[in-house]
C-alpha positions as CSV (number, residue, x, y, z in Angstrom):
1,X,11.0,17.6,-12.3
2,X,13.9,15.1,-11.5
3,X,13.5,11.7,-11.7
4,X,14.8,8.7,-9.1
5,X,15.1,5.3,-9.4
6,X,12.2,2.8,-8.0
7,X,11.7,-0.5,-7.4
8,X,8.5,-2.1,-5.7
9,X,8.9,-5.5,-4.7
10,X,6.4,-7.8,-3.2
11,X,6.6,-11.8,-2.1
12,X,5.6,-12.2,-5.6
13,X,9.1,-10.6,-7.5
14,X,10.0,-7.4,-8.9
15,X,6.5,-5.4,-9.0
16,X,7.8,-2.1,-11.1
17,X,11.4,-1.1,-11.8
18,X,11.5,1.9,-13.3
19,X,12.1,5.7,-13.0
20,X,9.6,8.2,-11.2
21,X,9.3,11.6,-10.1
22,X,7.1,11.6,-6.7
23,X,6.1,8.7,-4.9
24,X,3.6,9.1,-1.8
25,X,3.2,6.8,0.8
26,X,1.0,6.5,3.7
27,X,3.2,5.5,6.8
28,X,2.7,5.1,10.5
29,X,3.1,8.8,10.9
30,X,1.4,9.6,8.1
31,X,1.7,10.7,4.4
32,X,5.1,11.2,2.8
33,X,6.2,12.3,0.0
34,X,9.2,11.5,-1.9
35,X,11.6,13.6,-4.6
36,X,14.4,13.2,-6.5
37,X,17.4,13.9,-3.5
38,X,15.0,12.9,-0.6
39,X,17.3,12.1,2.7
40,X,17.7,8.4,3.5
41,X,14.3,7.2,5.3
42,X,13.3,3.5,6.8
43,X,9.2,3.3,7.3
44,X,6.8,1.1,7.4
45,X,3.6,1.9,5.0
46,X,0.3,1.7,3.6
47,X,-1.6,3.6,0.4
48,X,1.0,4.7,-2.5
49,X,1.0,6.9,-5.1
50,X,3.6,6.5,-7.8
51,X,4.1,9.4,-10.4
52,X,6.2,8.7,-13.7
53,X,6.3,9.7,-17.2
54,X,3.3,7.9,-18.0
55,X,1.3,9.6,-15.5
56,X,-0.3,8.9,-11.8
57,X,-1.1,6.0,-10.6
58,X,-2.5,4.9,-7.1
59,X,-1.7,1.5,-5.3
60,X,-3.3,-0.1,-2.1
61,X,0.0,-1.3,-0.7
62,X,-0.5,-3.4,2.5
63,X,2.2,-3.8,4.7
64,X,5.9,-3.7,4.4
65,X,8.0,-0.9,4.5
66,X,9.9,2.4,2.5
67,X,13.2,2.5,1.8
68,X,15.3,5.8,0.3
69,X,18.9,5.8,0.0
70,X,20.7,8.2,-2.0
71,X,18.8,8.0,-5.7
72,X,17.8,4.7,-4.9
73,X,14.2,4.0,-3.4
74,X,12.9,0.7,-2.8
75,X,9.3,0.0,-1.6
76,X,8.8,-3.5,-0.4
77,X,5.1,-4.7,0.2
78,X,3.2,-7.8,1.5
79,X,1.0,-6.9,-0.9
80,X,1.0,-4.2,-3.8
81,X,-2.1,-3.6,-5.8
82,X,-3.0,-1.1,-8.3
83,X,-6.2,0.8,-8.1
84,X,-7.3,-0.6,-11.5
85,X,-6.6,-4.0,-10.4
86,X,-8.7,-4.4,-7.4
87,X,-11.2,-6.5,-7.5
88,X,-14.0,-4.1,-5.6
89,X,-16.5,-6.8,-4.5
90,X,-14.2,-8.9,-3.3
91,X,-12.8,-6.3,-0.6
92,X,-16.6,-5.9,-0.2
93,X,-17.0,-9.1,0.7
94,X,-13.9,-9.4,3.2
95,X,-15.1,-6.7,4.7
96,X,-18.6,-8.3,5.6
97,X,-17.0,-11.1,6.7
98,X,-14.4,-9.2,8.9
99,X,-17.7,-7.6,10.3
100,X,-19.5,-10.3,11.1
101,X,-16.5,-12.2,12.9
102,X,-16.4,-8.4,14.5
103,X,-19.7,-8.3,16.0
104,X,-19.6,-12.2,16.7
105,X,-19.4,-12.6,20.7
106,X,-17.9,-16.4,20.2
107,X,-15.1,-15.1,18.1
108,X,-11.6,-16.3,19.8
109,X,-9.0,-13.5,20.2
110,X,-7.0,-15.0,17.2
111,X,-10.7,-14.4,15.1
112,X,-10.7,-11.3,15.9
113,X,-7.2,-10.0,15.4
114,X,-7.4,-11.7,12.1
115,X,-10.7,-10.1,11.3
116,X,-9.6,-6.5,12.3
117,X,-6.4,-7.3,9.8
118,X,-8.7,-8.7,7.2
119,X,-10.9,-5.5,8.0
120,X,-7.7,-2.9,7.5
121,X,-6.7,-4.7,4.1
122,X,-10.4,-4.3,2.8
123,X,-10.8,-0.8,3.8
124,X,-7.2,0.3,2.2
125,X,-8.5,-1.2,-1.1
126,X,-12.0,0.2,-1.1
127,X,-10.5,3.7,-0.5
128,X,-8.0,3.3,-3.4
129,X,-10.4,2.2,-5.8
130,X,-12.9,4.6,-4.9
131,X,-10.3,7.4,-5.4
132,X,-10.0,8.2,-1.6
């Protein structure tokens, strides 16, 4: 399988730089996949997964977007996490909270459109680190 050149970046700095041979992203219109000569694309995203020479690895990335030009692919995220690295009871917990703002009938419309976003970000994590 050919290899192309990624970089993830995140607010944080340069995430991984480094060659792979698929990544897969989960983007507004679903899941794409990327190889080695893939034509130029501009998307905004969600879930990764990011396969090199060291073997799979899955990522909940939250917001930002996908791009691929020529060998080059560049996958910028609010936040990038992988699967290993979440901290499971702690998207647990945001998403109780996100609930119970949810359900709450005194919750402001700025509550609530932070809770659904809060909801989103803890249900994208769960799912990668329960393998989904």
């Amino acid at each position: 399988m050919t290899a192309f050149h990624l970089k993830i970046v995140t607010p944080d700095g340069l995430f991984f730089d480094g060659d792979a041979f698929s990544l897969t992203v989960r983007t507004v219109a679903g899941d794409v996949g990327i190889l080695a000569g893939h034509l130029d694309l501009v998307t905004a995203l969600g879930r990764s997964t990011v396969v090199t020479d060291q073997g799979t690895r899955y990522a909940a990335c939250i917001g930002g977007m996908l791009s691929v030009e020529k060998e080059l692919v560049t996958l910028v995220a609010t936040t990038f996490e992988w699967a290993e690295d979440i901290d499971t009871a702690r998207a647990q917990a945001s998403y109780e909270r996100a609930q119970k703002v949810l359900h709450s009938k005194n919750a402001s419309q700025v509550e609530l459109k932070l809770a659904e976003a809060r909801l989103k970000r803890a249900l994208v994590r769960r799912g990668v680190a329960a393998g989904q």
